[in-house]
N, C-alpha and C positions, 0 to 999 in steps of 0.2 A: 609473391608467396611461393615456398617450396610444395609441389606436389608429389615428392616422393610418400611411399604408405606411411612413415611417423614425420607429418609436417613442421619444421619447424620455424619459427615467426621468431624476428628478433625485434625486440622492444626497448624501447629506453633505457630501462634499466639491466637489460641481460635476455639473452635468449629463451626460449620456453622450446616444449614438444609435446605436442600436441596427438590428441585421439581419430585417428579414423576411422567411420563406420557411415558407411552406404554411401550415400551422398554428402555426406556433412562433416565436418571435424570439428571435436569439443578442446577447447583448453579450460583447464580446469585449475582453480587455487592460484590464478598470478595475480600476486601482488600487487596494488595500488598504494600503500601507506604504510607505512613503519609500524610494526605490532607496538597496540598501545598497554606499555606497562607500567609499573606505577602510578607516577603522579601522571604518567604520558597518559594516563588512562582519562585521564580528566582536560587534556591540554587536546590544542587543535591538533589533526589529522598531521602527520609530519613526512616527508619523503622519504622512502625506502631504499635502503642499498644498495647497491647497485652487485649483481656478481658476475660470475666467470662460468664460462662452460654454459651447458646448457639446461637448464631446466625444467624439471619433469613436471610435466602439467596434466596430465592423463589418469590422474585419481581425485577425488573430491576432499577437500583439505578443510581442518577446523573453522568451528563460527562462533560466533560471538558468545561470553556465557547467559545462560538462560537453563531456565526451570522446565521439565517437561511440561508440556499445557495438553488439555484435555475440557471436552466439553461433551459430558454427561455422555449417552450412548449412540452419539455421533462419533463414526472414527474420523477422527480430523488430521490423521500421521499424514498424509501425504499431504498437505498443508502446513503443518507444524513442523513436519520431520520427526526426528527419533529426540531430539533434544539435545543439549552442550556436546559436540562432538570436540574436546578439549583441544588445545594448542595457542600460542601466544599469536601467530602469525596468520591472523584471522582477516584482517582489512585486505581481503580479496575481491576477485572477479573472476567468475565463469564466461567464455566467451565461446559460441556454436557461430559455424559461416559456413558456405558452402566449398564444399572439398574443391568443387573447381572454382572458385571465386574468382571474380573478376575484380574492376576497380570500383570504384565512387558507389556499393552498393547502400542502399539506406540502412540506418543503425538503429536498434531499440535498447532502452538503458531499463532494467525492471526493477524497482524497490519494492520488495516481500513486505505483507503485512504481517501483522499475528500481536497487536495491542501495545505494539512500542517494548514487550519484552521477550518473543518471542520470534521466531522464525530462522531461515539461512536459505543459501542458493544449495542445500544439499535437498534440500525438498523436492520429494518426487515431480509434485507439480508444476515447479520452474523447469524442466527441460526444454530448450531450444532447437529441438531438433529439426520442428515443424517448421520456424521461422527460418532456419537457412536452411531449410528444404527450398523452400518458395522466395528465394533470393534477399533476404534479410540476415545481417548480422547483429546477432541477439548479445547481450549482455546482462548477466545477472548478479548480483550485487553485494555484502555484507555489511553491516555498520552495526554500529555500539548501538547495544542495546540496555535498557533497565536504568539502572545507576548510572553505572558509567557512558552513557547514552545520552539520558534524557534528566536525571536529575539536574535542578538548579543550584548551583555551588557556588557561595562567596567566594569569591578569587576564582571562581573557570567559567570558558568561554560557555554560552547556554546551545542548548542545541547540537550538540557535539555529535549526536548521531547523523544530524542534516549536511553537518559539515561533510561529514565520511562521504555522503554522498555529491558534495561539489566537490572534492577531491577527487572521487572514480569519474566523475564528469571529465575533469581536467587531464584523468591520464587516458581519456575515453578519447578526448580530441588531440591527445598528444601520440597515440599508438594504433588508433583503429585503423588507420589507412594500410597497415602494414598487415591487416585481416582481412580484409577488401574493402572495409567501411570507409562511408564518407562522411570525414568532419565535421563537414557542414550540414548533414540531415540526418540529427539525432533528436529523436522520441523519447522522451525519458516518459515510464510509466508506472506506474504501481497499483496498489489494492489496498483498502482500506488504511492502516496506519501509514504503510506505503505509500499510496494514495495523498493522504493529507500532508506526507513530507514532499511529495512532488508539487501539492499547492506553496507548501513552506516555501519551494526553489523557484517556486513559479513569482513570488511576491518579494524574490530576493533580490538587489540591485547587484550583487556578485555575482550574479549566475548568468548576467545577460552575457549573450554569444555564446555560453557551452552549450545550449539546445535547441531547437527550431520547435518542436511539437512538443505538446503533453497532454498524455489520456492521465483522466481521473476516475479511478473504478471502484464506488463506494466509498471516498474520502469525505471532507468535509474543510472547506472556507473558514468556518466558525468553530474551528478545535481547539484553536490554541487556547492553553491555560496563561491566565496573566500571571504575571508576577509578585503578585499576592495570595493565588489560589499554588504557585508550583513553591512559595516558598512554607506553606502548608505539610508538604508532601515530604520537602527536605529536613523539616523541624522532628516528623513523624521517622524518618529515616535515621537522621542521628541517633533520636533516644531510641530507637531498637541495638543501634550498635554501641551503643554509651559511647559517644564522642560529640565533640562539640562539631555545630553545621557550615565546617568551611573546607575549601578544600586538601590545606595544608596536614586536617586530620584523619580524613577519609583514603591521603596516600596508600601508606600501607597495610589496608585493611586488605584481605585477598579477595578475586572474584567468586570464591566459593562463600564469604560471610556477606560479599554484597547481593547475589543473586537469593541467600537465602532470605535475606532482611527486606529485599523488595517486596516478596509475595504477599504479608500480610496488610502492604499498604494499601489494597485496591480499595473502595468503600469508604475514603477519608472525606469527611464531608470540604466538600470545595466551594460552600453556596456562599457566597461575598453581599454587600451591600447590592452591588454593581453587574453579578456577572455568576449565572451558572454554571454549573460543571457540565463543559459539553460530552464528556464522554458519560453519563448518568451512571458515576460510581464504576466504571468497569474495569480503567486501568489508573490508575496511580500518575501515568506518565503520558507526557503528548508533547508538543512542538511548546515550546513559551515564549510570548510573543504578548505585548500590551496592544500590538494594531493587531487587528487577523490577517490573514492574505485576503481575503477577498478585498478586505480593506485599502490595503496596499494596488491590489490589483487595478482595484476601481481605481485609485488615481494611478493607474499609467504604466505599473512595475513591471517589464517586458511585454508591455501591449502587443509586440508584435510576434509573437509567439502564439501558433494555431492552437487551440484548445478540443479536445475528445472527453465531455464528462458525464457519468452517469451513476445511479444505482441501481439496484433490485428493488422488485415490487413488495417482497416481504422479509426484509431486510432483518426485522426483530427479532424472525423465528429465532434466527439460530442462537437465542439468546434466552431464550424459552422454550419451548420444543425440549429438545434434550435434555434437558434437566428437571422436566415435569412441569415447568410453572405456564404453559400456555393452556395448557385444558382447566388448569385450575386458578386460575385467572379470576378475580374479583371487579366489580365497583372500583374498590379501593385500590386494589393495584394501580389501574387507569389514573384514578386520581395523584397517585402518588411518581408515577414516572412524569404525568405530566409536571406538577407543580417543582420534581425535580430541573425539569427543562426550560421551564418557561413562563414570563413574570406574569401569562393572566390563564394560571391553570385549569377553570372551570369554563373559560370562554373556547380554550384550544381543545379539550372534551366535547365541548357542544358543537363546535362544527366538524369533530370526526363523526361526532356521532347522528350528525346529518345529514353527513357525505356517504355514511357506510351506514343508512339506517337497519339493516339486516345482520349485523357484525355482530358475534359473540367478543365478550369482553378477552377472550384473549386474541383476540386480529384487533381490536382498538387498541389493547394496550400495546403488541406488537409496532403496529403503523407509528404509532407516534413515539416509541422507543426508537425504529429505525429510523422517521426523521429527525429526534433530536440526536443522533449519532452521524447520519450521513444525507439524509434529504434536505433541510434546512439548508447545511452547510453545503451542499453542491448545486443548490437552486440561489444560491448568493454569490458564490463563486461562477456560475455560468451567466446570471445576468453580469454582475460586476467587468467580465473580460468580453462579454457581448456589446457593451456599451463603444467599445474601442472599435475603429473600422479597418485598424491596420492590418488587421488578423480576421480568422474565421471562428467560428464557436460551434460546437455539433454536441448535441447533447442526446444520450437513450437511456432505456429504463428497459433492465432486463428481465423477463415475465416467466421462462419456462421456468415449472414448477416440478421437482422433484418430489419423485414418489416415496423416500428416505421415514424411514418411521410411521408409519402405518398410513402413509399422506401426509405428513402434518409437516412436515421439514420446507417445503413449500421451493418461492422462488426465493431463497436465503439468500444473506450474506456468503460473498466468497463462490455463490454455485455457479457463477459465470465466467469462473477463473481457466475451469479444463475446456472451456469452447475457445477460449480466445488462444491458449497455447494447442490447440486440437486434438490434447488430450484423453478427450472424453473416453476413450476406448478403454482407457485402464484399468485393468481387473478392478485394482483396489481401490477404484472409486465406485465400485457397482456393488451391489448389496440390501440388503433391506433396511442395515446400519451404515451404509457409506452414505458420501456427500451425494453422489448421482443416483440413487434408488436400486432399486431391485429390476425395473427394466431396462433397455436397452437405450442408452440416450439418443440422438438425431443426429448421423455422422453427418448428414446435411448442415445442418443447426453449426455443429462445430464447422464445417470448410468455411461458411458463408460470414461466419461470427471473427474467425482466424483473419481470411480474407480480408475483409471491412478493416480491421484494425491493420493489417500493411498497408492496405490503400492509404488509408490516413498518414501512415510514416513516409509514404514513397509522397504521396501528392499532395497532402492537407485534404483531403475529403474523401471519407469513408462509405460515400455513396447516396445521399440523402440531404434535405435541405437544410441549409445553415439555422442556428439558434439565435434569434433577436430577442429583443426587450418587449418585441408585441405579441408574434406569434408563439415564441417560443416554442419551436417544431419538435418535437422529440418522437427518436424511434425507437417503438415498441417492440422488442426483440422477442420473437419465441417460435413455435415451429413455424408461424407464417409472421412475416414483418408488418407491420403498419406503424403509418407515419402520423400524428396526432400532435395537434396542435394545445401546449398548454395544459398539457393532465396534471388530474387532481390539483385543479385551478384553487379551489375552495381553503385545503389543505397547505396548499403552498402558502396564500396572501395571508394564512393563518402565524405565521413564522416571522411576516415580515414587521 
């Protein structure tokens, strides 16, 4: 690697120049995949062009299209970003290393969440600075989002957003050595939708060899919509744009009539003979898949790939809380996200509600929102790849609780996100309306949380005892750690 001040790294496809700043260099906006336009928009991920000269990589370049998203009087921009930063030439990667990089250093691959229509690596939150501070090369990611993402399309390939991300995979092992990264010890990770596309790749027989690790941070096993529930979704999509549901008609529709037409679809009822809607009404769009990964997993699909999975202890708030529905919480609410989730709704009530006998109804309906979104499905995906001895399994539950909204914002979804990139310092997550509160968060909390997850990337263990099918150890992250075997034992068998 060049050390002069504008570094520059030559890559498969053409040279880049890169950002210096302190110890670290950013590249920013190179290419991984051919901007998907038209019908390409709907077609697998395709190779990019190759050019000339050298490549300016040192500003943050368009993402994917999407709707600005907001959730009630939580500011959630530096998680979501500002929204469609326009450009065709979106199938990018952000790549941070250390200015003085060596060789063979471990590699982290990020998939951003934000509900399958939302997100980018332009997001304050994804910066890598911290990870090639501390000798990792970070990688942060773009894919199709919404429609052209995740809709299911007679005539195109499904999952087109997952694909985007075996693709970065493949130019991830085709160019990182030439950052300081080693091919062969790459981490793919993500966060919630993120999250459940890294189970997607984890359950993929095409993905084996492009990664060694994968953290699961609030995803879920059991997300995919079948293919009876996503051709629902597609049916509702059409007739908003009056065209018939194949792909040959949805070509030349623009990304400005498709992102508009996604938004109203959230809330489609998806409850089958067979099979709830795992995401209970919140996005329209998820992985589509008739096996789940856990499914796949359990028998076998990359057994030998370390696993890091977990969630937050009050995952729901952020789903309630902000928008008023948690303090005003009914009976009936309760009743009704369960019998959303789950085929024996008055029995999965009864044992929160005697697991939690002191719970107002909105931390019941909370709990059991969160795990029919991400607990479930990441207690099936961590036994499922626990089963396997080829590999190791570590599983935690993130506990510190934000003081964001007069207390009530809790240990959310998504608040574990600024300790694992170290973060937390950032004005704009502090506040009485930001993600981190109005106090000051635990720069501790953040090193040791950072830490933990490069140990995992560099070694396969983050510090703490492996997750089996008996004891199932899991660490309790918050300002003090403990290691507990089996929580919310009650809860969990409840699901199975």
């Amino acid at each position: 690697m060049n050390h002069h001040p504008d570094p520059v790294v030559s890559t498969a496809q053409g040279a880049v120049r890169g950002r210096r700043q302190d110890h670290t260099t950013a590249f920013l906006n190179i290419p991984y995949a051919a901007p998907p336009l038209g019908a390409g928009r709907f077609a697998p991920p395709q190779p990019h062009e190759s050019w000339d000269g050298v490549r300016d990589a040192t500003e943050p370049g368009p993402n994917a299209p999407q709707s600005e998203r907001k959730l009630g009087s939580v500011d959630m921009s530096p998680y979501f970003g500002a929204g469609w930063s326009h450009g065709e030439d979106y199938l990018t990667v952000n790549v941070w290393t250390p200015a003085s990089a060596g060789d063979n250093l471990p590699v982290m691959v990020f998939v951003h969440g934000g509900g399958f229509v939302a997100g980018s690596t332009r997001s304050t939150m994804y910066d890598g600075s911290a990870f090639a501070r501390d000798g990792v090369v970070l990688v942060t990611l773009n894919y199709r989002l919404g429609i052209a993402g995740f809709l299911d399309l007679p005539g195109a390939p499904a999952n087109r957003g997952l694909l985007d991300v075996l693709a970065a995979l493949h130019w991830v092992r085709e160019n990182i050595a030439a950052f300081g990264g080693d091919p062969r010890n790459v981490t793919l990770f993500g966060q919630s939708a993120g999250a459940t596309i890294v189970g997607g790749v984890l359950a993929a027989p095409e993905a084996t060899g492009l990664f060694r690790r994968a953290i699961v941070q609030s995803g879920s096993g059991l997300g995919a919509f079948t293919t009876e529930q996503a051709a629902r979704v597609t049916k509702a999509a059409a007739e908003a744009l009056g065209v018939e549901p194949h792909v040959d008609a949805f070509a030349d529709i623009s990304d400005e009539r498709l992102v508009e037409a996604a938004s109203p679809l959230a809330g489609i009822d998806l409850q089958t003979e067979t099979h709830h809607d795992p995401l209970v009404g919140l996005s329209p769009f998820s992985l589509v898949l008739d096996t789940q990964p856990a499914e796949s997993v359990a028998a076998g699909v990359n057994a030998d790939v370390d696993l890091l999975i977990g969630t937050n202890t009050e995952e729901g708030n952020l789903y309630l809380v902000p928008v008023g529905k948690y303090s005003t919480s009914t009976a009936a609410d309760i009743d009704d996200v369960a019998a959303r989730a789950h085929p024996e709704p008055v029995q999965l009530v009864e044992t929160y509600q005697k697991a939690r006998p002191e719970a107002s109804f909105g931390e019941l309906r909370s709990a059991i929102m969160g795990d029919a979104l991400f607990g479930a499905g990441s207690w099936a995906l961590a036994g499922a790849h626990a089963a396997h001895p080829e590999s190791a399994t570590f599983s935690y539950e993130f506990a510190w609780r934000s003081q964001a909204l007069d207390g009530e914002l809790g240990a959310t979804h998504a608040v574990e996100l600024p300790f694992v990139f170290d973060l937390a310092q950032l004005p704009q997550l502090q506040g009485a309306n930001a993600l981190l509160g109005p106090d000051k968060p635990p720069a501790e909390l953040a090193a040791r949380m950072h830490d933990a997850w490069i140990r995992f990337a560099r070694t396969g263990d983050p510090g703490w005892d492996p997750y089996d099918t008996e004891r199932r150890s899991t660490m309790r992250i918050d300002s003090e750690w403990t290691q507990v075997d089996d929580p919310r034992s009650q809860e969990r068998q409840a699901w199975i």
